[in-house]
DSSP file (Angstrom, degrees, kcal/mol; ACC not computed):
  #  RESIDUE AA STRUCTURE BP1 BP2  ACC     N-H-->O    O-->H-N    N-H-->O    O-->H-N    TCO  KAPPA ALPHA  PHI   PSI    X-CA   Y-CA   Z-CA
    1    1 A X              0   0    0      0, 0.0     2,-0.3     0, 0.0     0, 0.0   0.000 360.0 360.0 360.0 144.9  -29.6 -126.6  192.1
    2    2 A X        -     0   0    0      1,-0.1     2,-1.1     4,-0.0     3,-0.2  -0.622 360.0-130.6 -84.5 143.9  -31.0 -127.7  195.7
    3    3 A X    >>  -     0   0    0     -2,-0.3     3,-1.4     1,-0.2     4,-1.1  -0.561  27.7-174.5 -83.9  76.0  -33.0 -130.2  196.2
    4    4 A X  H 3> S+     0   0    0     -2,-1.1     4,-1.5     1,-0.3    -1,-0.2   0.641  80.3  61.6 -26.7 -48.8  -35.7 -128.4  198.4
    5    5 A X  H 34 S+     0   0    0      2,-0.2    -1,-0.3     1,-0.2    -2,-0.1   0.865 106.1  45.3 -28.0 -60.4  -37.5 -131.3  199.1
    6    6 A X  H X> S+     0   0    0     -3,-1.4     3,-3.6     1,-0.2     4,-1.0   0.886 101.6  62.6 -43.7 -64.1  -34.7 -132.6  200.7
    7    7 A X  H 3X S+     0   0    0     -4,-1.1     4,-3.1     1,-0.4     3,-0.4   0.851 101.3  55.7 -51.7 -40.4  -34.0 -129.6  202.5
    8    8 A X  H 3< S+     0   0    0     -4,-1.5    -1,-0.4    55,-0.3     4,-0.4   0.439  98.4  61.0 -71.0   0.8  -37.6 -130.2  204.2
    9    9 A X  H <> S+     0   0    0     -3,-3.6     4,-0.7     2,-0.2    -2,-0.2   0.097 113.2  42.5-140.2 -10.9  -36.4 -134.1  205.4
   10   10 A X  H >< S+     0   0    0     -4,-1.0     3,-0.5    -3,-0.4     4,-0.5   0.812 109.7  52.6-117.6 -34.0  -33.6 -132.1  207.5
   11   11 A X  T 3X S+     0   0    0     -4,-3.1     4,-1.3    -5,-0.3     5,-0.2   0.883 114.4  44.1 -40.0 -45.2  -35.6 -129.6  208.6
   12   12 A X  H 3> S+     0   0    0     -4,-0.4     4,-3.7     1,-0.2     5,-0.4   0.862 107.9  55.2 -75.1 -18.2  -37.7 -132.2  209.8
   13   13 A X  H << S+     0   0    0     -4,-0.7    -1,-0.2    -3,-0.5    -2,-0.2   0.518 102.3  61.1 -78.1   2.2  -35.1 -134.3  211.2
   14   14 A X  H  4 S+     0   0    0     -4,-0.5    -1,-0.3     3,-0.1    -2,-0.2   0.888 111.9  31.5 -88.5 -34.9  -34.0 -131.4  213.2
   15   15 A X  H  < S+     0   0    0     -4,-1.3    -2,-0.2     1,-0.1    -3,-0.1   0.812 130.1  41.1-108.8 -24.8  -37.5 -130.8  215.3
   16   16 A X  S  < S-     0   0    0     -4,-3.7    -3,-0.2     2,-0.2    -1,-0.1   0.845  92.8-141.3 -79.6 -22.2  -38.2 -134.3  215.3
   17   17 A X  S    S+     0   0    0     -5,-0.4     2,-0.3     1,-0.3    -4,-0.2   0.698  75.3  77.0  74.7  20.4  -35.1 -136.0  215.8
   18   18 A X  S    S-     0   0    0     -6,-0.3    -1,-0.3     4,-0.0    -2,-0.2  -0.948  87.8-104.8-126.9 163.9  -35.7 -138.6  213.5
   19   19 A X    >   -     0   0    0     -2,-0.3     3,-1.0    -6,-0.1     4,-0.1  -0.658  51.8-101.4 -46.3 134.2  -35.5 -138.7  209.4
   20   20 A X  T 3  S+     0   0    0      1,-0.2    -7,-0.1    -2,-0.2    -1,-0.1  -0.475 106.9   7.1 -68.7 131.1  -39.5 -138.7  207.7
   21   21 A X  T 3  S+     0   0    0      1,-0.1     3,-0.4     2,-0.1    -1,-0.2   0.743  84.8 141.4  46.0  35.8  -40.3 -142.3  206.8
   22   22 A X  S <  S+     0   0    0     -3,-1.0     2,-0.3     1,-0.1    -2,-0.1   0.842  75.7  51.3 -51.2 -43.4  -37.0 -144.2  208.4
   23   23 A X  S    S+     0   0    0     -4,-0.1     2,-0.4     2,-0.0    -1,-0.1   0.016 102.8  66.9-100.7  40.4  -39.0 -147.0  209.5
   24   24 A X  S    S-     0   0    0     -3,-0.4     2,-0.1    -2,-0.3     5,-0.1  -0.903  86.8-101.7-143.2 156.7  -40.8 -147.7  206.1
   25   25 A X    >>  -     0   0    0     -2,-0.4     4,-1.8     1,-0.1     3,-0.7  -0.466  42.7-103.2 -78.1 158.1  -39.0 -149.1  202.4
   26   26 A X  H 3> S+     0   0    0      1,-0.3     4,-1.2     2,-0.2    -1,-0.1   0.695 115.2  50.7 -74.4 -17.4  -38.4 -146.8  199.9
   27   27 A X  H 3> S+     0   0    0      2,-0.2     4,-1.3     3,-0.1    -1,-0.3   0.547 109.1  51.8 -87.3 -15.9  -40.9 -147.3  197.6
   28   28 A X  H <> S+     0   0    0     -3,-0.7     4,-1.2     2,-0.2    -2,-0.2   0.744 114.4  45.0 -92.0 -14.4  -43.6 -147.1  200.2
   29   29 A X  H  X S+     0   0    0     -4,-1.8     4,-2.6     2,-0.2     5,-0.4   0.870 112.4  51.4 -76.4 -36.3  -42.2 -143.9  201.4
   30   30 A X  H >X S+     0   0    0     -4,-1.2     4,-4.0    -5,-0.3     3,-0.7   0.964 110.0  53.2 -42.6 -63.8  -41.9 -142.7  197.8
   31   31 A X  H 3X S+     0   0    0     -4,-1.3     4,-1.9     1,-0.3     6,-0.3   0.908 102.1  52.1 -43.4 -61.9  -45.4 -143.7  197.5
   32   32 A X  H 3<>S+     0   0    0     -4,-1.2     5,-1.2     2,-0.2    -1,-0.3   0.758 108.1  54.8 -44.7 -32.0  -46.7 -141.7  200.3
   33   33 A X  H X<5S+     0   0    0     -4,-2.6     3,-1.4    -3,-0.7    -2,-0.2   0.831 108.2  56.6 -84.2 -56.2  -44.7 -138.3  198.8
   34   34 A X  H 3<5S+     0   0    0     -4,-4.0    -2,-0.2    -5,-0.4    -3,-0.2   0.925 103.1  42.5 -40.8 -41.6  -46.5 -139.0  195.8
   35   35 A X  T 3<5S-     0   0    0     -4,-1.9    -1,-0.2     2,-0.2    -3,-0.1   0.400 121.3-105.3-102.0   2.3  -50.1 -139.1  197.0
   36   36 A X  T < 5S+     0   0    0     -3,-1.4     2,-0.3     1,-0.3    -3,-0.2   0.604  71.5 145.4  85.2  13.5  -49.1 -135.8  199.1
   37   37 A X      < -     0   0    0     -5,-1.2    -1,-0.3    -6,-0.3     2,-0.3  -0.650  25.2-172.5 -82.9 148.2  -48.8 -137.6  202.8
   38   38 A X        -     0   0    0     -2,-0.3     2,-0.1    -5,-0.0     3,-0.1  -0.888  30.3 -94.2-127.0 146.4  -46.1 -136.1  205.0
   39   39 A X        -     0   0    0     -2,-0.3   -19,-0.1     1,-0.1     0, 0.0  -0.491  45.5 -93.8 -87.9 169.8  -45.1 -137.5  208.3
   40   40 A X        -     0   0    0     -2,-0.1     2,-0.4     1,-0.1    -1,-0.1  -0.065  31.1-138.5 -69.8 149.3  -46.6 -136.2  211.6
   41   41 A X        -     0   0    0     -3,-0.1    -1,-0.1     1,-0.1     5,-0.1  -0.933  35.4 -95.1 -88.8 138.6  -44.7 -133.6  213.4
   42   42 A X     >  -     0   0    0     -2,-0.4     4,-0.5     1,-0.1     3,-0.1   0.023  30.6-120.0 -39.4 147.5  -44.5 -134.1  217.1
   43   43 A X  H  > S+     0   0    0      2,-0.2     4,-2.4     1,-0.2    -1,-0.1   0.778 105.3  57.7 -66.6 -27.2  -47.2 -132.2  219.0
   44   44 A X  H  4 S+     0   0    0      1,-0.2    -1,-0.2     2,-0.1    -2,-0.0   0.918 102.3  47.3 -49.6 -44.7  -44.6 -130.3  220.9
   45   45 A X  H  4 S+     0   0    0      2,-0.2    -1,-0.2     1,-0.2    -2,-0.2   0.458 112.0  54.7 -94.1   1.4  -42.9 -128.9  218.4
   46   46 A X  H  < S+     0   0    0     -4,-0.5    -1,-0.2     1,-0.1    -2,-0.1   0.897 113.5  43.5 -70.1 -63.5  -46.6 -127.7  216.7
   47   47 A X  S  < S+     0   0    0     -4,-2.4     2,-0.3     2,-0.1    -2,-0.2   0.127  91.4 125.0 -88.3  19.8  -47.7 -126.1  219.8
   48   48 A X        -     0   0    0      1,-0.1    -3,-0.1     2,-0.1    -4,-0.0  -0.673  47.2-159.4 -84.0 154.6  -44.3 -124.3  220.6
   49   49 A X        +     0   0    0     -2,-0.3     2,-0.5     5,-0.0    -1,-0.1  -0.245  60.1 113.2-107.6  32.6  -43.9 -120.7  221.2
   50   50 A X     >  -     0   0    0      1,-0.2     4,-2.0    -5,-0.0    -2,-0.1  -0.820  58.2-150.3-105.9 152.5  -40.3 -120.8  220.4
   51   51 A X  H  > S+     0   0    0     -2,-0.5     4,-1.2     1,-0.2    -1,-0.2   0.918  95.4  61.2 -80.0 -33.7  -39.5 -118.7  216.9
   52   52 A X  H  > S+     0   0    0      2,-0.2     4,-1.5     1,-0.2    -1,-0.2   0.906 104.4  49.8 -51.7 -59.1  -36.7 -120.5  216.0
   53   53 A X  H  > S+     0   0    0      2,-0.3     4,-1.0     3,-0.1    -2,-0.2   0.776 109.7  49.5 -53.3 -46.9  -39.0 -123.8  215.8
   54   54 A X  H >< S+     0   0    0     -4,-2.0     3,-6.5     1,-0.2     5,-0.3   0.789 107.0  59.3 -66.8 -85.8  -41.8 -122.2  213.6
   55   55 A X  H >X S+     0   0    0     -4,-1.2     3,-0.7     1,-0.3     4,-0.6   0.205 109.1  36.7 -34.2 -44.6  -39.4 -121.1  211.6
   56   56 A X  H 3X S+     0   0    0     -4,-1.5     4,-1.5     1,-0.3    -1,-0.3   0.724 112.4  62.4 -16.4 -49.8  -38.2 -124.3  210.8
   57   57 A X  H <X S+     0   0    0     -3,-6.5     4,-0.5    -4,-1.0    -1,-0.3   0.250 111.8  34.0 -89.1  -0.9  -41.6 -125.6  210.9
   58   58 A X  H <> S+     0   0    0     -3,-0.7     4,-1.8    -4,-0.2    -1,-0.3   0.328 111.4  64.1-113.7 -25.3  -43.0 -123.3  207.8
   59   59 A X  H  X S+     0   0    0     -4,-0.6     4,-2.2    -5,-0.3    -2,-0.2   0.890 109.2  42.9 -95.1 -42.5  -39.5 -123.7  206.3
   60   60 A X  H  X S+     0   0    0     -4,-1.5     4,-0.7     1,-0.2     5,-0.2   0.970 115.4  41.8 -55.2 -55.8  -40.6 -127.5  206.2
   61   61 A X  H >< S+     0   0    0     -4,-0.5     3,-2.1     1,-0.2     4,-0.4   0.959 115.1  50.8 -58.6 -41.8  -44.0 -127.4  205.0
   62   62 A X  H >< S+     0   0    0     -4,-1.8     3,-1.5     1,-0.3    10,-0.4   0.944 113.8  48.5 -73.4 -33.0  -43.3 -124.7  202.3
   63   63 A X  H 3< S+     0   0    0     -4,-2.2    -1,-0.3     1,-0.3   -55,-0.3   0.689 105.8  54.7 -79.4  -5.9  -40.4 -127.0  201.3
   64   64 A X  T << S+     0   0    0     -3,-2.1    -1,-0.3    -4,-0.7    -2,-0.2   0.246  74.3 155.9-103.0   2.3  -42.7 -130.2  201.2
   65   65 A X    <   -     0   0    0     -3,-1.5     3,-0.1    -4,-0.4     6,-0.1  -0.174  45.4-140.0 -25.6 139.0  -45.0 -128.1  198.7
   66   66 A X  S    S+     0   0    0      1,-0.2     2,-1.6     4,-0.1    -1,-0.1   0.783  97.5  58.7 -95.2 -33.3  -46.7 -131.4  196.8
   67   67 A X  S >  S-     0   0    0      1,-0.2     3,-1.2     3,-0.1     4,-0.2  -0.634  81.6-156.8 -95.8 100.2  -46.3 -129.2  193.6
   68   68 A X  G >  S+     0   0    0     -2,-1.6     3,-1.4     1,-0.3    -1,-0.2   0.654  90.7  70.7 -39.7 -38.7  -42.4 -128.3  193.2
   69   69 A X  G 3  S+     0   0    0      1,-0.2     2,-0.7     0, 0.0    -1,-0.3   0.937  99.1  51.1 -27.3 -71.2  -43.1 -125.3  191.2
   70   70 A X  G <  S+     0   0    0     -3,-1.2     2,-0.6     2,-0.0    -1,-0.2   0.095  84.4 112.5 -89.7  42.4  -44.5 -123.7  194.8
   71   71 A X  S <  S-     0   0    0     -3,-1.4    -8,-0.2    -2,-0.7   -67,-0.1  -0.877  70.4-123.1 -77.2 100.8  -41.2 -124.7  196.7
   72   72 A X        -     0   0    0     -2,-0.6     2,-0.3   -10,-0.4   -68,-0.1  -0.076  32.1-109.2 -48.5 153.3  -39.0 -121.4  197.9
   73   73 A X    >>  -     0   0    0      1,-0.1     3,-5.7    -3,-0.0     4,-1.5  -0.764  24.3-103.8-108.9 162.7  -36.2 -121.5  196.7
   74   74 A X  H >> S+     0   0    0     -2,-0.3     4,-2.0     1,-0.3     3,-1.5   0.731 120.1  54.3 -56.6 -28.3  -33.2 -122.1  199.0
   75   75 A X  H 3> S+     0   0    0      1,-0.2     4,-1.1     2,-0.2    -1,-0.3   0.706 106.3  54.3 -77.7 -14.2  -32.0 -118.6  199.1
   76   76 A X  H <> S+     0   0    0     -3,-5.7     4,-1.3     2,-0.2    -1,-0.2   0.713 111.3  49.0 -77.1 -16.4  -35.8 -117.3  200.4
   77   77 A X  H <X S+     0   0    0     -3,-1.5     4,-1.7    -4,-1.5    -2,-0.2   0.901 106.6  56.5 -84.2 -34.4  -35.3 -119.8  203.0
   78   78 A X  H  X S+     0   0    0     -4,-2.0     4,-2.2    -5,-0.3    -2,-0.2   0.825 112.8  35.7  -6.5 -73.5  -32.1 -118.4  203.5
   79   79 A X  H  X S+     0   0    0     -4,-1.1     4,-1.3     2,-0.3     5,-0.2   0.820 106.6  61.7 -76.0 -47.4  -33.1 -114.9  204.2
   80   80 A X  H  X S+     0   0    0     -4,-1.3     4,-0.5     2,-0.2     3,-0.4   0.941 109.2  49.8 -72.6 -55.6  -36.2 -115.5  206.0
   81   81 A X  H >X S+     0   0    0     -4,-1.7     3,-2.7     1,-0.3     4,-1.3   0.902 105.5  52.0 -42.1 -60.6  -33.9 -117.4  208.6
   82   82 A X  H 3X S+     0   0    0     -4,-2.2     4,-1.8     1,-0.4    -1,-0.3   0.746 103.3  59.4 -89.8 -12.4  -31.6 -114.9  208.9
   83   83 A X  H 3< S+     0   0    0     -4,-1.3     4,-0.4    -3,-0.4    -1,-0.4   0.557 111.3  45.8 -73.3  -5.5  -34.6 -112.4  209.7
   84   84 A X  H XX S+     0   0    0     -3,-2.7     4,-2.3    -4,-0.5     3,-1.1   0.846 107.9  50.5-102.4 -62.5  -35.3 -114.6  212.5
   85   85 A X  H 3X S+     0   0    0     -4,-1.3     4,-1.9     1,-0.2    -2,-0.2   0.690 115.8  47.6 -24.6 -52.1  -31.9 -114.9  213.7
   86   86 A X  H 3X S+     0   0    0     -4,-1.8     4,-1.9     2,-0.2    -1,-0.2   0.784 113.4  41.5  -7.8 -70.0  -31.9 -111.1  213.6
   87   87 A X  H <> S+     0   0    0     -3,-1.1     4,-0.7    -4,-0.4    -2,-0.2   0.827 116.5  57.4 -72.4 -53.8  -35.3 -110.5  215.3
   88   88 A X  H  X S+     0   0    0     -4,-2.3     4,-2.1    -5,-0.2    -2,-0.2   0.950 114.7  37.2 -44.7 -77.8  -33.6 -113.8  217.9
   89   89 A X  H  X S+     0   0    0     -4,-1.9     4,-1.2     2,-0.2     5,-0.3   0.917 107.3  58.0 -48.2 -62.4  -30.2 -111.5  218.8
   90   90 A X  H >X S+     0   0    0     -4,-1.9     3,-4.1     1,-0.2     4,-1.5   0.911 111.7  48.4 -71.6 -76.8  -31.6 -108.0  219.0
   91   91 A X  H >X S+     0   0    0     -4,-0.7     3,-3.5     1,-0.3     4,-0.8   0.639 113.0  45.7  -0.8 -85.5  -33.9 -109.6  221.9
   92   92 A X  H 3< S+     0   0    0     -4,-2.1    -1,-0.3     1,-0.3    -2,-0.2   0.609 109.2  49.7 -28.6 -28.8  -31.2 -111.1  223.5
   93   93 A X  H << S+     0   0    0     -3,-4.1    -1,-0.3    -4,-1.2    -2,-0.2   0.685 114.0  52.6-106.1 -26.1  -29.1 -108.1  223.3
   94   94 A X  H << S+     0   0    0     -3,-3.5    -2,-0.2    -4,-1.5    -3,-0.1   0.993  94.7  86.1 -64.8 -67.7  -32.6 -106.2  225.0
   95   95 A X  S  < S-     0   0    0     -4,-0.8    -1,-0.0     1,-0.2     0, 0.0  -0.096  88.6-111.9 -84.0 108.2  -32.6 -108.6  227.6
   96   96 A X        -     0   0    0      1,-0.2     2,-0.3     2,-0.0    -1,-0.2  -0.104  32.9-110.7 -67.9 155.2  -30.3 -108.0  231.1
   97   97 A X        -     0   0    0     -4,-0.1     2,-1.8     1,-0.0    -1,-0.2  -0.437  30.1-115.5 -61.8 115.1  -27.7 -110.0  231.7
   98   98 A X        -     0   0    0     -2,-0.3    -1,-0.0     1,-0.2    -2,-0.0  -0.638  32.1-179.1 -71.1  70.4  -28.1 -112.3  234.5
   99   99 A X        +     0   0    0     -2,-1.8     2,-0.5     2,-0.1    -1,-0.2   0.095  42.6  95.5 -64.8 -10.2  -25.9 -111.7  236.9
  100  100 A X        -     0   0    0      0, 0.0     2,-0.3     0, 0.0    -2,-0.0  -0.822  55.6-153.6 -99.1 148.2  -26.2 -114.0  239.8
  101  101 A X        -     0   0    0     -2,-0.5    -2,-0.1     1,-0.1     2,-0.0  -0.842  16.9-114.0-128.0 145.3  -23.7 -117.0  239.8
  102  102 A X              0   0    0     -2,-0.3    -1,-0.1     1,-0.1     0, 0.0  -0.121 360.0 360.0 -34.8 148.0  -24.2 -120.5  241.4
  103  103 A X              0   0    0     -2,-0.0    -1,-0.1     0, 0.0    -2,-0.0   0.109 360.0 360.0-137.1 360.0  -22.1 -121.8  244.4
């Protein structure tokens, strides 16, 4: 079994670049998961318009669900990525190829 929770504390360390609740003891972070506070996400990475990033960023909250019961489980997080990753490529693959080179 995953720990989902978990899986949301690297999601977040991925758009924030730090671990949620590093600078804090473990029982005061604990405490704070308990009473259903999460730490902030940067304001860039709210207000980006990159897809990759939401995706992350929903992958987090839904995985920080306060009640565990309404946590995806990992293989819908799974899939929903790779429907982004998907949606991500066939773009790319639209897009021309950039053809002028630097000197």
């Amino acid at each position: 079994m995953i720990d989902i929770y978990s899986m949301g504390n690297i999601f977040y360390s991925i758009i924030a670049g730090e671990m949620p609740y590093d600078d804090m003891k473990e029982g005061d972070a604990q405490k704070k998961i308990r009473h259903g506070e999460r730490p902030d996400v940067p304001e860039e990475v709210l207000n980006s318009n990159d897809e990759a990033i939401q995706a992350i960023l929903s992958a987090m909250k839904r995985c920080w669900e306060q009640n565990p019961r309404d946590r995806p489980k990992a293989s819908v997080i799974r899939d929903e990525f790779e429907a982004v990753m998907r949606r991500i490529r066939s773009r790319n693959e639209d897009e021309p190829l950039n053809t002028d080179t630097e000197r």
